[in-house]
N, C-alpha and C positions, 0 to 999 in steps of 0.2 A: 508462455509463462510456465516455469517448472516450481513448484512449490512443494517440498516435502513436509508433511507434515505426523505428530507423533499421536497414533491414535488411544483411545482411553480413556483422554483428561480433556476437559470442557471448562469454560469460565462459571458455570454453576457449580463449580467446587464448596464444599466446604470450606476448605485454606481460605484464611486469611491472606490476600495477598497484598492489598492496598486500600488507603483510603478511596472510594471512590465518590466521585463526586458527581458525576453522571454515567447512569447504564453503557453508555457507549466510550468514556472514556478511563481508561485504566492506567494506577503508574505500576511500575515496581523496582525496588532496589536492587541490583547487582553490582557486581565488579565489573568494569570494565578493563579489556584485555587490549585490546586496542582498533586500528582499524589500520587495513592495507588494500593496496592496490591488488586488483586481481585480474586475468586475462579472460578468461571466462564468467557468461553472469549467474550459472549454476554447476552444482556439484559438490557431493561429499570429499570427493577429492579438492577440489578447490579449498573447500572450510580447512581440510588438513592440511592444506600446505600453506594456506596464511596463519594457519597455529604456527609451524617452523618456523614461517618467516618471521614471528612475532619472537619468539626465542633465539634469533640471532641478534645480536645487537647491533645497532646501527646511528654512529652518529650524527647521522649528518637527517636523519628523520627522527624528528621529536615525537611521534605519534605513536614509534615504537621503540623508541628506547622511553616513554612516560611508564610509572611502575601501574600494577594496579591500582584503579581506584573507585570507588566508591559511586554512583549513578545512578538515577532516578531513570527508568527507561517508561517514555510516557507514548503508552499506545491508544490510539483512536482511528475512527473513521477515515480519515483522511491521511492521516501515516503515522510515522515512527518518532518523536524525537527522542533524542540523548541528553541529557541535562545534571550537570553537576552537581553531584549531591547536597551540601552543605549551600552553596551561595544558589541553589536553582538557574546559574547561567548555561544558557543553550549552548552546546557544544555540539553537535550536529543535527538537522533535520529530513528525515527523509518521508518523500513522499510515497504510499501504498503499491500507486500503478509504477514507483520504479522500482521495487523490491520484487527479485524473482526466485530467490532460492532461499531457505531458513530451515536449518535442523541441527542436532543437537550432535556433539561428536561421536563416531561410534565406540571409540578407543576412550574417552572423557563422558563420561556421559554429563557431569558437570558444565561442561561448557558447551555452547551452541551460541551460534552466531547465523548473519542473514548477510544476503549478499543484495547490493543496489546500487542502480545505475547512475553514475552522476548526475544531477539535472541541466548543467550546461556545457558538461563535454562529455566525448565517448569513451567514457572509461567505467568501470565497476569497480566498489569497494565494500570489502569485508570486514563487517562489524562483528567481534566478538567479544563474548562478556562471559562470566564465571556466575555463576548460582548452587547454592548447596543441594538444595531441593527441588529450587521451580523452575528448572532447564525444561525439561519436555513439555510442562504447563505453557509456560512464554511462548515454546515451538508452534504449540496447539491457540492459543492466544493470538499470536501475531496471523498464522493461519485463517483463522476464523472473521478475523476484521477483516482479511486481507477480500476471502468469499464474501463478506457480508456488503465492504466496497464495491468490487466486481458485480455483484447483484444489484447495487443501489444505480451504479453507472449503467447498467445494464437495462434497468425499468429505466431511469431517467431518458436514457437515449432513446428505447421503443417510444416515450410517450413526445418524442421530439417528432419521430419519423411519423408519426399516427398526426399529432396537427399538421406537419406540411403536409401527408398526403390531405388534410383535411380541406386545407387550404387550398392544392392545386384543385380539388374538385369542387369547390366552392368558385372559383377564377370559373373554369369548364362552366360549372351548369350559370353563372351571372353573365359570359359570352352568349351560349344557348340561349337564353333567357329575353337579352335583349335583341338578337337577332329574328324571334319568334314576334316580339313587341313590334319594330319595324314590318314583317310580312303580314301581320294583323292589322299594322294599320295600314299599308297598300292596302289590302282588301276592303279596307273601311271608307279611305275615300273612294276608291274604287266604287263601292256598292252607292256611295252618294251623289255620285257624276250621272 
């Protein structure tokens, strides 16, 4: 996983950036620029050249010939969604562990976008959005849940592998155990014959 991230700025900002309604999940408004197909699942090159491709018009793809618009981009533990501003309808959801690249343009600094891998085919897609001010915030934002995931799946997992191994040794020493039972009691009647 390559994840760029813009250092500086932390979620304990002062800025106001959203209502939040839980420490762990965060909205905030931008413009959405749109989302494209991209061949690679990281790179500043990549981000720049789905900006172009975003700039050529294209009929026959509604995704990027839509104008900008308006988006609630709602970050948490578990991933990314996109959600329409005014009516709150989902318009895309991406998951954490499929997001592998996110930064801010270097030529725009206004805009930044994150790249993620589809969840039921092999392809990647580039989500970019417009912010006047909280481009490198969002960068540093989505970043931070991104680590904060990676950490949580991380303990989760170790404490998976710690009960099985807890488990196999538990199996081990109740074989031992009762194989000691059986030569203790030979001995036993043994000792009573």
């Amino acid at each position: 996983m390559h994840l760029l991230l813009v250092s500086g700025f932390h979620l304990g900002t002062s800025q106001k950036m959203s209502d939040i309604e839980d420490e762990s999940d965060i909205s905030f408004t931008v413009k959405f620029l749109g989302r494209v197909e991209v061949v690679r699942s990281s790179g500043q090159q990549i981000l720049e050249e789905a900006v172009q491709s975003l700039k050529m018009p294209d009929r026959f793809n509604s995704e990027k010939a839509a104008k900008k618009s308006k988006v609630l981009i709602f970050l948490s533990m578990s991933g990314i969604d996109i959600l329409e501003y005014k009516t709150k309808f989902l318009l895309y959801s991406c998951p954490l562990s499929t997001v592998s690249f996110c930064a801010v343009l270097r030529d725009s600094p206004k805009v930044f976008g994150f790249i993620a891998q589809h969840p039921a085919a092999d392809m990647y897609h580039c989500y970019l959005f417009q912010s006047q001010k909280l481009a490198p915030v969002l960068v540093s934002a989505i970043g931070d849940a991104f680590r904060a995931s990676k950490k949580e799946q991380n303990v989760r997992g170790g404490r998976d592998l710690v009960v099985e191994a807890l488990r196999h040794k538990n199996k081990v020493l109740q074989r031992e155990n009762d194989e000691l039972r059986k030569k203790l009691g030979g001995h036993i009647y043994e000792a009573m014959s």
